[in-house]
C-alpha positions in Angstrom: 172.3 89.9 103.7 175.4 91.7 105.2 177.0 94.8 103.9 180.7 94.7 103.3 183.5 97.4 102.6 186.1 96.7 100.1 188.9 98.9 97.7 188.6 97.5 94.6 192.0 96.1 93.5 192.0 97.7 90.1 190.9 101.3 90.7 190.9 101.3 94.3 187.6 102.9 95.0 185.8 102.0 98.7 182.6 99.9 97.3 179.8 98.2 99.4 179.2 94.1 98.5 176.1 92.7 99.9 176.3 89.2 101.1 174.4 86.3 101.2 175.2 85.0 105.2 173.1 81.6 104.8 176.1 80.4 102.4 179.4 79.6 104.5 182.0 79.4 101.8 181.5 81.7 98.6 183.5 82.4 95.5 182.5 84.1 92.3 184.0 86.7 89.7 181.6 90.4 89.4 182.8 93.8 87.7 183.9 96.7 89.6 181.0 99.0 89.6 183.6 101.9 88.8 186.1 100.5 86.7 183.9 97.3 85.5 187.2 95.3 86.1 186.6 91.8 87.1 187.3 91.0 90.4 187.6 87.7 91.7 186.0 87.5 95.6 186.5 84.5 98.2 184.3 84.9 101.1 184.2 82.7 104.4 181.3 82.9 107.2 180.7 81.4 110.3 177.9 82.3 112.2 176.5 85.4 110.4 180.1 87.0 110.6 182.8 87.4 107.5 185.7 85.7 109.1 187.6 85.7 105.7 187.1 88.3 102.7 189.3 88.5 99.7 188.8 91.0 96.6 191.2 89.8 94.0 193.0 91.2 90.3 192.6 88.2 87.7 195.1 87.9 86.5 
């Protein structure tokens, strides 16, 4: 698992997502752990490294 940094879009607290680095291409909807807002996240790999990380407002 890798840690990563991210403001949430809603509230814009600094939170920590862990992240599974054996899947390449990720995208799934979790609450804010602050706000419990959903926030939609889009997550690219290669390698073991984040080369792509979106936290996004549904809206």
């Amino acid at each position: 698992m890798i840690e990563h940094q991210f403001t949430c879009p809603y509230c814009f607290e600094s939170e920590l997502k862990l992240i599974d680095f054996s899947v390449k291409s990720q995208n799934f909807i979790e609450d804010c752990e602050v706000c419990c807002n959903p926030i939609e996240f889009n997550i690219e790999l290669q390698n073991g490294f984040i080369t792509a990380f979106e936290a996004m407002k549904l809206d």
